[in-house]
C-alpha positions in Angstrom: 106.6 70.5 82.6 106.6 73.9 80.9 104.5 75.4 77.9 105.1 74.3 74.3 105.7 77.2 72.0 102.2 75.9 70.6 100.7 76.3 73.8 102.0 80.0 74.3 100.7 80.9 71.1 97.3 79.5 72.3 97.1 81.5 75.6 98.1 84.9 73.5 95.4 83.9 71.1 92.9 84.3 74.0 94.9 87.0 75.3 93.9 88.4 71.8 90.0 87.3 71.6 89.8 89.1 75.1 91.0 92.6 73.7 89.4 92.0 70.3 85.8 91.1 72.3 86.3 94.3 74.7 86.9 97.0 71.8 84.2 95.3 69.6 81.7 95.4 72.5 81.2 91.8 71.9 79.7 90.7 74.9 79.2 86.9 74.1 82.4 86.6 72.7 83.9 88.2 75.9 81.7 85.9 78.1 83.1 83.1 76.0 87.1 83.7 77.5 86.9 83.9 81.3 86.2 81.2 83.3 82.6 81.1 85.2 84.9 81.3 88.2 86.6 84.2 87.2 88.3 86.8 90.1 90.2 89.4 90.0 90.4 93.1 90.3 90.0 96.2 88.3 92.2 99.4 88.4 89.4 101.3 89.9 88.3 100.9 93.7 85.2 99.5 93.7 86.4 97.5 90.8 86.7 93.3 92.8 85.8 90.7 90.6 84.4 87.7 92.6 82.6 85.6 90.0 81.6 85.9 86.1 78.7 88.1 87.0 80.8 90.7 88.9 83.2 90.4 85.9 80.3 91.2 83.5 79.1 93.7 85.2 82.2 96.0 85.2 82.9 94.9 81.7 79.2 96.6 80.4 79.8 100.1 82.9 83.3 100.0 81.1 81.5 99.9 77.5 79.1 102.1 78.6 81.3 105.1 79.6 84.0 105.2 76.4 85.0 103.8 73.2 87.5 102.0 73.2 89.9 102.4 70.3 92.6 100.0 71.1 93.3 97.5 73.6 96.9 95.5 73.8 98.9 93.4 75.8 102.5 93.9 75.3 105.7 92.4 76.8 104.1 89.7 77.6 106.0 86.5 79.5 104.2 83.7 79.2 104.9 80.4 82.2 102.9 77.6 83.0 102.7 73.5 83.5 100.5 72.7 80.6 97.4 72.7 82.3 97.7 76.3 84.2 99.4 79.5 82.4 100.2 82.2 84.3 101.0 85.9 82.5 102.5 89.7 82.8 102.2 92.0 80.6 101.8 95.5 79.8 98.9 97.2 79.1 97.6 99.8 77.2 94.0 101.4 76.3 92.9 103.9 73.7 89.5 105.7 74.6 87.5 108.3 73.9 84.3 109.5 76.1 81.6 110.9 74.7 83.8 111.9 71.7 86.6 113.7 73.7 90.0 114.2 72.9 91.6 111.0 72.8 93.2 108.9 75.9 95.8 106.1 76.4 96.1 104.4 80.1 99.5 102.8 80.5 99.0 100.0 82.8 100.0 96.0 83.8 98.1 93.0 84.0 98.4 89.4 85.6 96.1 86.8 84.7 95.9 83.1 85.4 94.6 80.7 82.5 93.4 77.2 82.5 93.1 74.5 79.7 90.3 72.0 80.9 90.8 70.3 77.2 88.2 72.5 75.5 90.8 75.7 75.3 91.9 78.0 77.5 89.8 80.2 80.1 91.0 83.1 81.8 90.7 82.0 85.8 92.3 85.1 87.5 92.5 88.8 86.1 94.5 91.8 88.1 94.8 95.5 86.2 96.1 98.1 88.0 98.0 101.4 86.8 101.1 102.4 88.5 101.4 104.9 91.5 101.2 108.5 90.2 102.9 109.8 93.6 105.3 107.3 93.5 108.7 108.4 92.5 110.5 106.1 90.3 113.4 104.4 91.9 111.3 104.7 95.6 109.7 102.2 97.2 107.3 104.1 99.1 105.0 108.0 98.0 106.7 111.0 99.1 110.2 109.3 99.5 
């Protein structure tokens, strides 16, 4: 079984609320679209998500430290069974800190959803930026 257009639509609704929710600084709302059992990683080092709390936590330092301007998911390909999606995409994020100049991060993004019948949650989350020392067309830095 594969996703229904419908269904598609759904997950980049909450794709959507997730970005919305993290430029707004809309904690609850954010809250509201992963999963309790969320995991993941962040593109910083110290940035492992094990459970909502870690998630949370990261989420508030991140509002803390800039405004965010714009958040979007683009290219997005969207698979799944019905009950599970799975997504990559693009990313990008507008910021400013502290009223700076502002910044755009190119990055990409995987994320697992599930629909237990009351909507889709996002399960697993993975941003990361691409190697800076990495040429393009190598494999490996300093190739």
């Amino acid at each position: 079984m594969t996703l229904t257009e419908s269904q598609k639509a759904e997950v980049t609704e909450t794709m959507q609320a997730y970005v919305t929710a993290y430029r707004m600084k809309d904690i609850k709302g954010l809250s509201a679209v992963f999963s309790r059992d969320i995991s993941g990683f962040g593109s910083g080092p110290d940035e492992v998500i094990a459970n909502h709390a870690d998630f949370m936590q990261h989420t508030k330092r991140d509002m803390s430290q800039a405004t965010i301007l714009a958040a979007e998911f683009t290219e997005r390909k969207i698979f799944g069974d019905g009950r599970i999606a799975w997504v990559t995409s693009k990313s990008s994020l507008t910021f400013t800190i502290d009223g700076t100049k502002k910044q755009t991060i190119h990055g990409r993004s995987t994320m697992v959803l599930q629909n237990r019948g009351r909507g889709w949650k996002i399960e697993q989350l993975h941003f990361s930026l691409p190697y800076g020392d990495q040429s393009a067309g190598q494999s490996f830095p300093g190739a």
